[in-house]
C-alpha positions in Angstrom: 50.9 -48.9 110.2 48.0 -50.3 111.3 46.6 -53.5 109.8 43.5 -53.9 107.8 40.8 -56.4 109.2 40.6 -59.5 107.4 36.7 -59.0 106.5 37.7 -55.3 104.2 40.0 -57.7 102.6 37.2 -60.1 101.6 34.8 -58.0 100.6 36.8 -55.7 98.1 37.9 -59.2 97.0 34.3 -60.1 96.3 33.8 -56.9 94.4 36.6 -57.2 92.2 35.5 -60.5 91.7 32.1 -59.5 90.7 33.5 -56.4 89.0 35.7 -59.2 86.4 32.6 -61.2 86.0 30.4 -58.3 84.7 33.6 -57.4 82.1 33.2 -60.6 80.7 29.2 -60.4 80.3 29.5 -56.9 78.4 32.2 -58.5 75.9 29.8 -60.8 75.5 27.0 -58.3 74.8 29.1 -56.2 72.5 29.7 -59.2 70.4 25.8 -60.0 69.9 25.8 -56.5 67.7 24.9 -56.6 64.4 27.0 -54.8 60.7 24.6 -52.9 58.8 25.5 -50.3 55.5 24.0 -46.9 55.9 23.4 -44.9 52.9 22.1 -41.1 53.5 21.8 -39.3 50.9 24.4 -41.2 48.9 27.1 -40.9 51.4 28.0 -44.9 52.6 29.4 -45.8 56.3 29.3 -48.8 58.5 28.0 -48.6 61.5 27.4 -51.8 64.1 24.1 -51.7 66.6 21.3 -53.3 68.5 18.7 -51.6 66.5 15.7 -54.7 66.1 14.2 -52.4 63.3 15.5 -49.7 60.5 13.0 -46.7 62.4 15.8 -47.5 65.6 19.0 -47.6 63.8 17.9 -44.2 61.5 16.7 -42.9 65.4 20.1 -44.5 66.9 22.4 -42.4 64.1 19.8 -39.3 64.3 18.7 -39.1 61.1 15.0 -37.9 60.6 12.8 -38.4 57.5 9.2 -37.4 55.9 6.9 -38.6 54.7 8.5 -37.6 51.1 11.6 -39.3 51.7 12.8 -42.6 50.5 13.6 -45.3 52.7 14.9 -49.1 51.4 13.8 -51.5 53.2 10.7 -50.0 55.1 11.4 -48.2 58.6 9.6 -51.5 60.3 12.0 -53.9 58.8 13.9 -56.0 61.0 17.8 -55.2 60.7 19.8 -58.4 60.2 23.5 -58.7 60.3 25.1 -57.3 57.0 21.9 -55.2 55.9 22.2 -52.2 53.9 19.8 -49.4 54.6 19.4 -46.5 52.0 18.1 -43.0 53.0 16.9 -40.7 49.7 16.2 -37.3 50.7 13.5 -35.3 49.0 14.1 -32.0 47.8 11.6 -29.1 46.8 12.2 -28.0 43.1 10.6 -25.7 41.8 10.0 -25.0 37.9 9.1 -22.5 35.8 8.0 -24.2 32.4 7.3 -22.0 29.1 6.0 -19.2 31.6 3.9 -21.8 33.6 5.3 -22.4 37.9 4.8 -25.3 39.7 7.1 -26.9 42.5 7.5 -30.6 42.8 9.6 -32.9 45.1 12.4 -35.0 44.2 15.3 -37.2 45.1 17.4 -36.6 42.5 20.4 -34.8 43.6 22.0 -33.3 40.6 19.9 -31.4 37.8 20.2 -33.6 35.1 18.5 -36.6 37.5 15.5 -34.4 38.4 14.9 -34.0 34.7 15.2 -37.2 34.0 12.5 -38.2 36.6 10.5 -35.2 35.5 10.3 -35.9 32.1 11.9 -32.7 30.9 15.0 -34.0 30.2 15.5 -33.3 26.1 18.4 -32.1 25.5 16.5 -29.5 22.9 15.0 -27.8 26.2 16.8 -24.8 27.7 17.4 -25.0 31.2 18.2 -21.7 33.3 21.2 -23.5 35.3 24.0 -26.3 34.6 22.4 -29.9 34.4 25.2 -31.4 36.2 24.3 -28.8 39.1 23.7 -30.5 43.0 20.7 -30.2 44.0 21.0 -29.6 48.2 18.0 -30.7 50.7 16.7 -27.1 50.3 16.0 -27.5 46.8 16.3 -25.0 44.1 14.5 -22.8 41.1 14.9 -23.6 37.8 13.4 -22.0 34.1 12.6 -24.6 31.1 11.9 -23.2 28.2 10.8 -26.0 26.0 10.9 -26.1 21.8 8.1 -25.4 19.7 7.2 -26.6 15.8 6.6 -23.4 13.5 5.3 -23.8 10.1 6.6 -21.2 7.6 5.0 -20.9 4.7 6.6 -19.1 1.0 5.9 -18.7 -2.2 8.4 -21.6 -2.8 6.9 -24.5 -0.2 6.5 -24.9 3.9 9.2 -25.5 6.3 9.1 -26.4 9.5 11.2 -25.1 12.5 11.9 -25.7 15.9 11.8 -22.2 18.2 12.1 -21.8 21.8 8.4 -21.6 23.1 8.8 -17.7 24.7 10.3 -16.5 20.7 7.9 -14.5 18.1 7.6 -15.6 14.6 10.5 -13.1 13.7 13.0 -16.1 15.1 11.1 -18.6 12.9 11.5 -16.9 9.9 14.8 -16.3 10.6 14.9 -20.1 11.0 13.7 -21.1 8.3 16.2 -18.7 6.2 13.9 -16.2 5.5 15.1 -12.6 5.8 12.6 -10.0 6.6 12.7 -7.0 5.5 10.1 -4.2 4.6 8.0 -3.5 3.0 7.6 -7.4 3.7 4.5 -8.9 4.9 4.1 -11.9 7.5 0.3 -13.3 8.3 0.8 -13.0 11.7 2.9 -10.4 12.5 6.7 -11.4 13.2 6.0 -9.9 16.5 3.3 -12.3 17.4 4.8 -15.0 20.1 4.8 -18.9 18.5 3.0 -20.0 21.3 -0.3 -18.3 19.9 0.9 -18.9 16.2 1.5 -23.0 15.1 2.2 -21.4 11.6 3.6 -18.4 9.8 3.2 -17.4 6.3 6.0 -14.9 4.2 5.4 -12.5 1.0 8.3 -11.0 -0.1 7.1 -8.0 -1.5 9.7 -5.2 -3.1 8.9 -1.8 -4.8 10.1 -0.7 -8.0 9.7 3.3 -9.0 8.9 3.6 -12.6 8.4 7.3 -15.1 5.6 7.0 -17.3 5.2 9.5 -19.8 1.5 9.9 -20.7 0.6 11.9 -23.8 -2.1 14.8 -23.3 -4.4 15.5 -26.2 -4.5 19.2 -27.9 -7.7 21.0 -29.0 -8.8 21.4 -32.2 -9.8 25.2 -32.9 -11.9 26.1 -36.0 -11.7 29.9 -37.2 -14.2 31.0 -39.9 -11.8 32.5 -43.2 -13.9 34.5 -45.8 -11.0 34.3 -48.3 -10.9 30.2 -48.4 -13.5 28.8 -50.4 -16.5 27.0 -48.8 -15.5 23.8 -47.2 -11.8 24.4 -47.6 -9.9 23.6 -44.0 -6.4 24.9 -44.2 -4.3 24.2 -40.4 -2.2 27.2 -39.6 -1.5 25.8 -36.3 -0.3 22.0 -36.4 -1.9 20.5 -32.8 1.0 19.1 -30.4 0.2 16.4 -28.1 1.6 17.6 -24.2 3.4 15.0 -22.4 2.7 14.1 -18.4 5.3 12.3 -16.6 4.0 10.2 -13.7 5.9 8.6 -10.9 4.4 4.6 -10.7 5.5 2.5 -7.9 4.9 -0.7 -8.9 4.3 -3.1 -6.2 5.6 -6.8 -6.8 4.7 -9.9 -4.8 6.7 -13.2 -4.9 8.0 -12.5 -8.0 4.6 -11.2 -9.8 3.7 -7.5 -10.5 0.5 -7.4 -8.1 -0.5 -3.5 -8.4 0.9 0.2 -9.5 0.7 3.3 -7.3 1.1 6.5 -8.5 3.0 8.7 -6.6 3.5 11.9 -8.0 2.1 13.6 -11.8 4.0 16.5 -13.1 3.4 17.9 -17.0 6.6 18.2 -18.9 5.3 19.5 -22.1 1.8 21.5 -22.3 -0.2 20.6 -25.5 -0.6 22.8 -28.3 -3.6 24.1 -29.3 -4.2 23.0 -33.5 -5.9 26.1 -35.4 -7.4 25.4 -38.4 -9.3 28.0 -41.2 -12.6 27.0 -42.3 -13.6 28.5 -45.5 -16.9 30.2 -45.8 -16.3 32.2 -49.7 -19.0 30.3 -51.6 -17.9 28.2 -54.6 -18.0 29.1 -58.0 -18.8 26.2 -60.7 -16.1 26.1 -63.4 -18.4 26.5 -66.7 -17.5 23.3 -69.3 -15.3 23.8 -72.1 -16.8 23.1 -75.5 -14.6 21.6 -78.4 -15.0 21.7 -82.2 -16.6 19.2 -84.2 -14.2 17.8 -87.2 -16.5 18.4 -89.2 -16.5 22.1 -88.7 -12.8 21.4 -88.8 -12.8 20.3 -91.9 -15.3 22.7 -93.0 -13.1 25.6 -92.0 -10.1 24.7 -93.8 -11.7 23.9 -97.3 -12.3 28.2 -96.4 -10.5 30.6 -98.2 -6.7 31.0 -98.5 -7.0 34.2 -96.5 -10.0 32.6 -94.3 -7.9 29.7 -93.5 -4.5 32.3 -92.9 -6.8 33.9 -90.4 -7.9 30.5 -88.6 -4.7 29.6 -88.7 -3.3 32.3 -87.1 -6.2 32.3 -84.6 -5.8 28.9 -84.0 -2.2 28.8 -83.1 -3.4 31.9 -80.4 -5.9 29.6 -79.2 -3.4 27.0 -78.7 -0.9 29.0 -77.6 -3.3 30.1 -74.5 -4.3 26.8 -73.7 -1.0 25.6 -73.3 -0.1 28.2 -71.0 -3.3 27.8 -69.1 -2.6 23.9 -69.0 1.2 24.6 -67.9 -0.1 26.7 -65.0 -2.8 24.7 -63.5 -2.4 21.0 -64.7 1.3 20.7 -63.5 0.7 22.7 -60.1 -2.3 20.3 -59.8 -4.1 23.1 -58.2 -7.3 22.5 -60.5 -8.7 19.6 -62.8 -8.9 20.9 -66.8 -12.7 20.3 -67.3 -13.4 18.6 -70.9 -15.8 16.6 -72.6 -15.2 13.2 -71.4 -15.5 14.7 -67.6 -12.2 16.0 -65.2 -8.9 14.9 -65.9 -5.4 15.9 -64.5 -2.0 14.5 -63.5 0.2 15.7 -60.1 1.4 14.3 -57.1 -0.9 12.8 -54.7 -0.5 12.0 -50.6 -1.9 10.1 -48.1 -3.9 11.7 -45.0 -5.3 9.7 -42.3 -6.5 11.7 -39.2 -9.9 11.9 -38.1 -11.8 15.0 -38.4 -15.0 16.2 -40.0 -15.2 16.5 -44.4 -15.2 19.5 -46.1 -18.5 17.8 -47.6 -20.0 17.4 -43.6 -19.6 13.5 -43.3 -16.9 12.3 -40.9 -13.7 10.9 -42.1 -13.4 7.5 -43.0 -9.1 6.6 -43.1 -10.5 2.8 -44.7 -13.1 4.6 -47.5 -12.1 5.1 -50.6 -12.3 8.9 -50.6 -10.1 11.7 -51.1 -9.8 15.6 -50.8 -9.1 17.8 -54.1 -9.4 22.0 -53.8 -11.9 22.7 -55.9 -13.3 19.7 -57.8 -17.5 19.5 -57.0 -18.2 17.1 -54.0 -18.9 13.4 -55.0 -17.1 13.5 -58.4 -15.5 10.4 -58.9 -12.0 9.7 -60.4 -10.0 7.0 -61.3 -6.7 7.7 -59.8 -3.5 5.7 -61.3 0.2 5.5 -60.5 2.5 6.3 -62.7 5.3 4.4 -61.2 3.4 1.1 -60.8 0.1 1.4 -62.9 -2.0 0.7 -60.4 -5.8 2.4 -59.9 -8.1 3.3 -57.8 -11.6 4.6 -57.8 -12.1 7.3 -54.9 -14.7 9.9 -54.2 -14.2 13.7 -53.7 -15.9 14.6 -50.2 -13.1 16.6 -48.6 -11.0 19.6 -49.3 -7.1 20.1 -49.9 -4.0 19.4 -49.8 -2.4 23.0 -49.2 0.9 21.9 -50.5 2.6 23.3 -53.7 2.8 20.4 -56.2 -0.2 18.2 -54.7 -4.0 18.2 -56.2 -5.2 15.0 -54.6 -5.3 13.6 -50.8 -6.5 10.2 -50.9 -7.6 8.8 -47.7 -5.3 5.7 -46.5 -6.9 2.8 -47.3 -7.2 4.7 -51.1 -3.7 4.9 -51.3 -2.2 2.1 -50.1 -4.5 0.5 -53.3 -1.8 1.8 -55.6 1.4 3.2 -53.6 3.5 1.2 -49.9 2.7 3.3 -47.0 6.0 3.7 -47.0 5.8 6.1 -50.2 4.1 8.5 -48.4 3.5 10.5 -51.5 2.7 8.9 -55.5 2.8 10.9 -59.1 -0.9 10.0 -60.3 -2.6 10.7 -63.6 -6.2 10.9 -63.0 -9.7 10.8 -65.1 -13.7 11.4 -63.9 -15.4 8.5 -64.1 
């Protein structure tokens, strides 16, 4: 084996010597390092360096920021031993507000932080994603849709609602606890979106169908009659109001009737023609009666005995007649018994009331104090009294009638309710000329 020369010897003993005194210089270099807490993006670590400022130690860890990012203390701070640095990424987030887009940066990392620093963070708001959501350094999309104040107006006072801003006013109706239904009206339409409407206003409108019966009027047809005395009217045909039944709608608003519409008209009942007889056989005056003085009474029974048997039998003849004639006219009531103090009679009288044209030409007055009688002359005046109560009136003959068996007078209303109720309808009268 062949020895090694002293002088290797020495020199790998001066390099290992050199090599122990450079270990000992690198310990000390290692302990001159300073502690510093790194925060990125909220993750924490330790980490120990040389860095003189915060730009070296973020470049010595390779971690890069913009000019949006957050860095506490400034990247030309000095780093000291036990410094924390604190890294806060910014993220792109982009909104979509009530229909309106706009992107803006943030270093929130969750949702509900980002809202917070936004200002859109009521809890009223509808957001399109969780609020606890992480937001990573690519960002995210997100739709608010914010609340809106609706006014609704009724009949019974204003409310006001909160909606989401992209709703109609249907929603804030519906809100407000107002059902809509037709034939309902809203002023806007309930289709209208609340962001173009701050307010609303509700009629509750409903339809009610209604029959209403409507009466039709009948004509009045006048026939000539040769066989009726002049001015005599005799109806052969009583008139008959028809009858139309139309369909209302009637249209109520809020409570209150506001209009009708007619739907549909449809006669039930046609109207009957009334025929009446107008008498054209001209009048003939009733010549006056005239009565025996009592002095030619007298005169006539101071006569001789077979004079007076005569008279007497003549006279009873007489009287015999003019009963009859009395029985069969006075009680019918058909015609006044003429005598010297003027026309006098007794029957049954009624009341008429419709209005139509006289016998005598003038219209008909229900209120006058007329009446009707068959053949008494026009104008004559009677006193007419009931029997029953004793009460009179004083009427005037323009008219003819009544056609009824039994009757001689018609006496216009306002006539007879001076002695008789409505009610009566009919009265026994005596009557007298005046």
């Amino acid at each position: 084996m062949k020895k090694l020369s002293r002088g290797p010897i020495i020199a790998l003993s001066s390099v290992l010597g050199l090599g122990l005194v450079g270990g000992g210089s690198a310990a000390a270099i290692a302990l001159d390092k300073d502690t510093v807490t790194l925060t990125a993006d909220g993750s924490e670590k330790q980490v120990s360096t040389r860095a003189k400022t915060v730009q070296q130690l973020l470049d010595q860890q390779g971690i890069s920021v913009s000019g949006r990012d957050v860095v506490q203390p400034s990247l030309d701070t000095p780093i000291q031993d036990g410094a924390a640095v604190t890294v806060l990424y910014s993220r792109p987030v982009t909104l979509t507000v009530d229909g309106y887009k706009v992107t803006r940066w943030t270093t929130a990392r969750t949702v509900d932080a980002a809202l917070r620093q936004l200002r859109l963070d009521n809890p009223k708001n509808i957001v399109s994603t969780n609020r606890s959501t992480t937001i990573g350094r690519q960002g995210l999309s997100l739709d608010i849709t914010t609340l809106k104040k609706v006014e609704v107006k009724t009949a019974k006072g204003t409310t006001v609602v909160e909606v989401p801003s992209n709703a109609t006013l249907a929603e804030a109706l519906k809100k407000a606890g107002v059902t809509f239904a037709a034939p309902d009206v809203a002023s806007p339409a309930i289709t209208t979106p609340v962001s173009q409407a701050a307010a609303v206003t509700y009629q509750d409108v409903k339809h009610r169908p209604i029959i209403a019966k409507e009466e039709l009027p009948f004509r009045t047809i006048e026939k000539e009659d040769s066989t009726l005395a002049k001015g005599t009217r005799k109806v052969v045909t009583k008139g008959v109001k028809g009858i139309r039944e139309n369909t209302i709608r009637q249209v109520w608003v809020d409570g209150k009737r506001a209009k009708d519409q007619k739907l549909t008209s449809k006669v039930t009942r046609k109207p009957v023609d009334e025929v009446i007889l107008v008498g054209t056989k001209e009048e003939q005056k009733p010549e006056p009666v005239k009565t025996e003085s009592k002095t030619s009474s007298k005169s006539t029974s101071s006569s001789s005995t077979s004079t007076r048997s005569s008279s007497s039998t003549s006279s009873k003849t007489s009287s015999s007649t003019s009963s009859k004639s009395t029985s069969s006219t006075g009680s019918s009531g058909s015609s006044a018994t003429p005598k010297a103090g003027g026309y006098s009679g007794s029957c049954e009288a009624s009341m008429y009331w419709d209005p139509q044209p006289t016998a005598s030409g003038e219209q008909f007055n229900p209120w006058a104090m007329t009446a009707a009688h068959k053949t008494l002359p026009m104008g004559t005046r009677l006193k007419v009294t009931n029997v029953a109560t004793g009460k009179s009136v004083v009427v005037r003959i323009n008219d003819r009638g009544p056609y009824i068996a039994g009757r001689c007078l018609d006496l216009a209303k306002g006539a007879f309710l001076q002695i008789a109720p409505e009610s009566a309808g009919v009265a026994q009268v005596t009557y007298v000329q005046v």
